[in-house]
Structure formats: structure tokens, C-alpha cells
N, C-alpha and C positions, 0 to 999 in steps of 0.2 A: 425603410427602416422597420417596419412593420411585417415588414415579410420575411426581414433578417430574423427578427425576435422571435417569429412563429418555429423560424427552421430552429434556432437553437434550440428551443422549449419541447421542440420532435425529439431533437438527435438527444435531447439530454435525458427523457427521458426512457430510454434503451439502453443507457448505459450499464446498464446491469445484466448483458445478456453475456456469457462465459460459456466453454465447454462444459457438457454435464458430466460430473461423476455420477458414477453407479454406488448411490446411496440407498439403505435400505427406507421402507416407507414411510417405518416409523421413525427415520429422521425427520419426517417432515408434518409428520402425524403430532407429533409430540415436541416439544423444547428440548431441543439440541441445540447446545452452543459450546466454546472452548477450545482448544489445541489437538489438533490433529496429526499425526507422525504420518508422510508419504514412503513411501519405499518408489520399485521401478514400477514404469505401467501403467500411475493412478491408482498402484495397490495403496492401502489408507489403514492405519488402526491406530482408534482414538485413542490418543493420549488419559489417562487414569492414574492419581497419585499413587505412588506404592509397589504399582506394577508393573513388569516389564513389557517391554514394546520391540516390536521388531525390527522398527525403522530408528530407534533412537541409544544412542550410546554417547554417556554421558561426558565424557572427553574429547567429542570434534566439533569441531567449529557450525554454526549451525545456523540458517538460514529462515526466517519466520516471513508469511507474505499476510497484511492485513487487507481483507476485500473492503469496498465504497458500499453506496447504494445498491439495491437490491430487490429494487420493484416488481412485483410480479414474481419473483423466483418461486416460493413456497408453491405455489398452485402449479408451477412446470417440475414441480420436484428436483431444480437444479441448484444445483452450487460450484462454483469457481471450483478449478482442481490447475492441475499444470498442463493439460492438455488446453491449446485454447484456439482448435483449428475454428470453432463456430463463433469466436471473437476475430475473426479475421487474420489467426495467425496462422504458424505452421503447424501441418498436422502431424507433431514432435512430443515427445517428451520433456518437456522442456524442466525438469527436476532431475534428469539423467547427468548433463556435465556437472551437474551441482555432487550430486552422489557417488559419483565416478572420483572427486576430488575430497571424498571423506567428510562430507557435509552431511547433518541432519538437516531436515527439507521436514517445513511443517506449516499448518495455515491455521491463523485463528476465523474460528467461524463465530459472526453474531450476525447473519443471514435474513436470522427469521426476525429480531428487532430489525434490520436498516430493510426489511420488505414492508415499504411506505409510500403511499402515493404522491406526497410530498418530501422532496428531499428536505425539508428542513425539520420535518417531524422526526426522520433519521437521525441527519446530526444533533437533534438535541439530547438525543441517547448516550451520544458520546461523553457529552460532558453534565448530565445530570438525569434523575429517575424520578425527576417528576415535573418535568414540560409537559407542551399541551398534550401528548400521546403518554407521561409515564410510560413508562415501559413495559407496554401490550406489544406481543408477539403472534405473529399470522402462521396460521397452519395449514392445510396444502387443501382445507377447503373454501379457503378465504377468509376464514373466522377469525376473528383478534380475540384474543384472552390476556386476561390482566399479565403482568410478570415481575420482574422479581423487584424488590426495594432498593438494589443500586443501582447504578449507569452501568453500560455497556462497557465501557473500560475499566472501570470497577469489578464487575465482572472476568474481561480477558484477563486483569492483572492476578487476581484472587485462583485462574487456571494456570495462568506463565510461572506463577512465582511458584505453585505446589507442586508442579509436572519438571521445574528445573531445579527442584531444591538443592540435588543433589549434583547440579551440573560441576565438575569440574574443567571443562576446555577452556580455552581463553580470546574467544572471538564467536560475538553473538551480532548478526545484523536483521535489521528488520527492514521491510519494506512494505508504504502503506500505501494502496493507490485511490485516485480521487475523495473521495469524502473517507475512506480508511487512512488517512495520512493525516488526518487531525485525531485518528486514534493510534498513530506510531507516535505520534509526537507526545501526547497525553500520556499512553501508557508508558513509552522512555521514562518521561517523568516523575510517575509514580513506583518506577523501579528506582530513579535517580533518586531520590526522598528516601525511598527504603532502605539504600544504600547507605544513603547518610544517617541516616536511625541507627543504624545497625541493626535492623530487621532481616534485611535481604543479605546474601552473599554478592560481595562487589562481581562477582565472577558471573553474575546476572546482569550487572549492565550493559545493552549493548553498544559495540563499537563501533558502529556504523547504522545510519539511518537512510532508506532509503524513500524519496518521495517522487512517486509516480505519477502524472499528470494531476497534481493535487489541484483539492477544490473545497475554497469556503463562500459560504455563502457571506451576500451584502447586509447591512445594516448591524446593530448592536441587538446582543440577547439579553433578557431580562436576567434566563440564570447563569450569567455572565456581569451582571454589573453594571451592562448595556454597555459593554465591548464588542466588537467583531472577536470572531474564531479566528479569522488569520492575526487580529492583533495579539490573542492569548499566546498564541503559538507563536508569534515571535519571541514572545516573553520567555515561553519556557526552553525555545529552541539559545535564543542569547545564554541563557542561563548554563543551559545542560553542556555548552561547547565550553565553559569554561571547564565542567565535569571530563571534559577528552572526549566527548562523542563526536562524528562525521558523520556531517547533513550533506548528502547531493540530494539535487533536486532535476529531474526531466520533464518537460513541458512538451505532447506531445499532438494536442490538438487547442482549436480554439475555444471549445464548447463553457470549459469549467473558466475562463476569466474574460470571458463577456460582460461587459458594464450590465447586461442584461440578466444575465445569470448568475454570474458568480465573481467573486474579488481577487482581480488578479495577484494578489501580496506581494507582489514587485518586491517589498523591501523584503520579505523573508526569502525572494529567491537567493537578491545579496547576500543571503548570510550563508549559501549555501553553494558549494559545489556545481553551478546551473548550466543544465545542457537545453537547447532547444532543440529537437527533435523533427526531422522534417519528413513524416512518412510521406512522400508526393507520387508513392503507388496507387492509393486513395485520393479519389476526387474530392473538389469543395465540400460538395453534399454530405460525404462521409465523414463525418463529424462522429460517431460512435465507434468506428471503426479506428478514426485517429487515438480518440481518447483510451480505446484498448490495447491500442499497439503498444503504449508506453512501459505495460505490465510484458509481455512477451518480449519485445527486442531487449528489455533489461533482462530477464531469466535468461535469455538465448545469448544474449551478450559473452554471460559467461563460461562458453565453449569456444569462445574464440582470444585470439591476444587482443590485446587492450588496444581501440586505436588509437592514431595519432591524428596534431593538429598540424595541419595541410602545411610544406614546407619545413617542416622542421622534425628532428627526432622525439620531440617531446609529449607525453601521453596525452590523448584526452578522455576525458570520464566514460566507464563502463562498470559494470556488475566483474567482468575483469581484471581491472586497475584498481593498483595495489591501496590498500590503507593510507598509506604516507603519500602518494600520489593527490589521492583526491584530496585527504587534508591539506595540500600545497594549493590546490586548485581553489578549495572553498576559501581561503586565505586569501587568495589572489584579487586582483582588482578586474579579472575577465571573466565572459561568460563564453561558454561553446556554442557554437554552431555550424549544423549539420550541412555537409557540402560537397561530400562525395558518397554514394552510395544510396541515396535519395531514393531512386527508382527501384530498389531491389527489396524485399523484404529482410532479407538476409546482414545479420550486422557484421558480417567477415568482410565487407566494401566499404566498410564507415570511416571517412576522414572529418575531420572538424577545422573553424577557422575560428580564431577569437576575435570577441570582439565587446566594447564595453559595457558593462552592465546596466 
């Protein structure tokens, strides 16, 4: 048991290791954080209210990716982009089918907050700016500096909302992976509130939620109420499905709901869309490598048709499959799993078989 606990406590804490974009220094030099517009290639330019962008056009449909933990990055001067051959995926483009099909492709970055040597000193960023770390950010000499007076999602929202003021399209999804899926959920949230204020344009809400081998950690937080994060996040996920959002969920390694590590929320998978994911190209050990795949075969997904559950004509969950699809599925009383295509990287082999939740 002892030896289980050491292996997850390795592989977990790697999980931040992504393909590098070609950022300039002073990205890392300095506090950078907020909405980044991709084009093809890994080409990148930040998002700025007011001004135009090259990769964004305010009528299509548009895709947002929120990264986890992020130990160590600043000092490697890396950050997540959509290339993710050094996360174990393909060495792809994988924002190309997105763009191809008249998507904006965009990523929030708060990097340099979730670069923590404890992931719980990260997630407390998400939901508040004055946990044990307040929100000090690390710069690419290891140095922590104070930072700014709100949360992290306080922040992304205060970017999303001034960078899409002027959105007119009518389909926004987001996708948050590991410890970033408690800041899709949160940030949803705060778009959903602002909606209902009538702050925000409803046309900001998004329509789908995507959550990537998500990961809360155990016990109750103080600036919580001494709640668990997955229990808030039920709350607000029950909540916001009544607002019309679509929650899938993929589970694609063991690492983040280990009794050891992290809280498996079983019951917010129920509430969701849930695929279990069976990269078994990756051995036992590869535990970091699983938990990345979750982020890639879901981008990559979406160049292929949506597959099916094993036996019958009927869709199962992808970055592919339609709106009204998944909202059937999260409805449903089954969850998917993975059972054809297992061995391959590639999700144009993926069939699924249900089974109960």
C-alpha cells in the first residue's frame, strides 16, 4: 500500500508537464495571465479588450481549454498550447480540426499562480485570494511575488468576460482539465450569475462544459466553509444544468481519485455525461501520461465522427457528438466505457459499451 501511495504521489506530481509553446521571456519574466486566441501551428496572440485579433471572430462558435496544476513550468519557460507530442500525444495540431470547422480556439492561462509545489496551494487559488499562498506567482527564476487581490477565477472571469464582450455566436464550450475543471466549473458559474444580473450577455454562457480527467482534492477547506471542492462543484454544476449547460465528464487515468490523492466525485460524474477512458497504450506505471491523454484524445476527438456504443447505432461521448447527444447521455441512467480501440492512440477506433453508473 505504501508503495502504491509513493507511485501516485511521483506520477502526480508531473502532471504538469505539456508541449512547450514558443513564448517570449518575458512571459515568464513577468505576470502573464488571461485569454489567449491560437490560430494554425501554435501561432498565439493574446487576447486584449478593444483590439483586434487574428485568430478571433466574434460570430463562431468557440472553444476555451482551462490547464490544472503546473509545478515547475515557469522555470522550464513552458506552457500547455495544442501541440502535446511531449504529453504523450500525437505530434499534431490538434486546434487544426477545431479551426478547420470555424472555431475560435483559445486557452486561459493562470500558469504562473497553479506553479506550486503543492497542488493544494494551487487549487486554493481557484476559489479564493487569500489561502495559505494568497496569490503569489512564480517567475522563471523560482522567485514567488506577491499578486493580485482576487482568485484566479476572479481573474480568468474579469479576462473572458472583457475579451467576449462583444461576442455575438451562439455556442461557447469550455474545457478544464485536472485541477482546471474546478476553474470551468467556478468560472461557468460566474458567467452564469452574470447572466442572471444582467451584467453579462447571455450569449457568454457557455454551452457545454467539458471536464478532463478532473481532480479535487480530499478533505473540507476552510475558505469553503469546510466543504470539499468536489462537493461545491456539485452544487454549482446541479445548479447551472438547470441554466441549459452540458456537463461530460472523462476519467482517463487513476492518478487524480485515489483515496490517496484526490476525491473521486463519483456523484458529480452522475451528473454528467461520463466516459471512462482506457488508454492501455500506456502501462500501469504511466500514470502521468494517462492523465494527459484525457486533454488530447478529447481535442483529437474532434476530427473524427463521433463514436459509437458497441452493438448498436447509438452515439457515444466525443469532442465530436452533437449538443443534444451528450445532453441525452448526461440525462441518462449509463456511463461509457471504453472497449474498442484501447490500444491505439488514435480515437477514429473508439467504440464504447455502457454500463451503470
Amino acid at each position: 500500500m505504501r508503495k502504491f501511495l509513493l507511485l501516485c504521489l511521483i506520477c502526480f506530481t508531473g502532471l504538469a508537464k505539456a508541449a512547450t509553446g514558443v513564448f517570449p521571456d518575458s512571459t515568464f519574466n513577468n505576470l502573464d495571465y488571461g485569454l489567449y486566441w491560437f490560430g494554425y501551428g501554435d501561432s498565439w496572440q493574446k487576447a486584449v479588450p478593444g483590439q483586434s485579433n487574428a485568430y478571433y471572430v466574434n460570430n463562431k462558435p468557440t472553444v476555451i481549454y482551462i490547464h490544472g496544476w503546473q509545478n515547475g513550468s515557469t522555470q522550464k519557460k513552458n506552457r500547455e498550447t495544442f501541440n502535446r507530442v511531449d504529453a504523450g500525444g500525437p505530434s499534431l495540431d490538434l486546434a487544426y480540426a477545431w479551426k478547420q470547422a470555424g472555431y475560435n480556439v483559445g486557452i486561459l492561462y493562470w500558469n504562473q499562480f497553479a506553479d506550486e509545489g503543492e497542488v493544494k496551494d494551487a487549487e486554493a487559488k481557484i476559489w479564493t485570494a487569500t489561502g495559505t499562498r494568497a496569490m503569489r506567482w512564480r517567475n522563471s527564476s523560482g522567485a514567488y511575488s506577491n499578486g493580485p487581490s482576487k482568485s484566479a477565477t476572479d481573474l480568468m472571469f474579469d479576462s473572458y468576460k472583457a475579451n467576449l464582450a462583444g461576442y455575438s455566436g451562439s455556442n461557447i464550450r469550455i474545457l478544464g482539465h485536472s485541477l482546471g475543471n474546478q476553474m470551468a466549473i467556478a468560472l461557468t458559474k460566474k458567467i452564469s450569475d452574470a447572466v442572471t444580473a444582467g451584467t453579462v450577455n447571455s450569449k457568454l454562457l457557455p454551452k457545454r462544459v467539458a471536464l478532463l480527467d478532473p481532480f479535487y482534492s480530499n478533505s473540507g477547506k476552510s475558505y469553503l466553509g469546510n466543504k470539499w471542492t468536489g462537493e461545491v462543484c456539485r452544487t454549482y454544476v446541479t445548479e447551472m444544468k438547470t441554466k441549459g449547460v452540458i456537463f461530460e465528464a472523462y476519467r482517463s487515468s487513476a492518478v487524480t481519485s485515489t483515496i490517496f490523492v484526490g476525491d473521486s466525485n463519483t456523484n458529480l460524474m452522475k451528473m454528467t455525461a461520463y466516459t471512462e477512458l482506457k488508454p492501455l497504450y500506456f502501462n500501469t506505471t504511466q500514470q502521468t501520461e494517462k492523465h494527459n491523454s484525457a486533454v488530447w484524445h478529447y481535442l483529437w476527438s474532434f476530427a473524427y465522427s463521433a463514436p459509437l456504443i458497441s452493438g448498436s447505432s447509438n452515439q457515444a461521448a466525443s469532442a465530436a457528438t452533437s449538443d443534444s447527444r451528450i445532453s441525452t447521455l448526461m440525462s441518462g441512467s449509463k456511463k461509457l466505457v471504453h472497449n474498442a480501440g484501447t490500444s491505439t492512440k488514435g480515437p477514429n477506433d473508439d467504440n464504447f459499451t455502457e454500463a451503470n453508473r
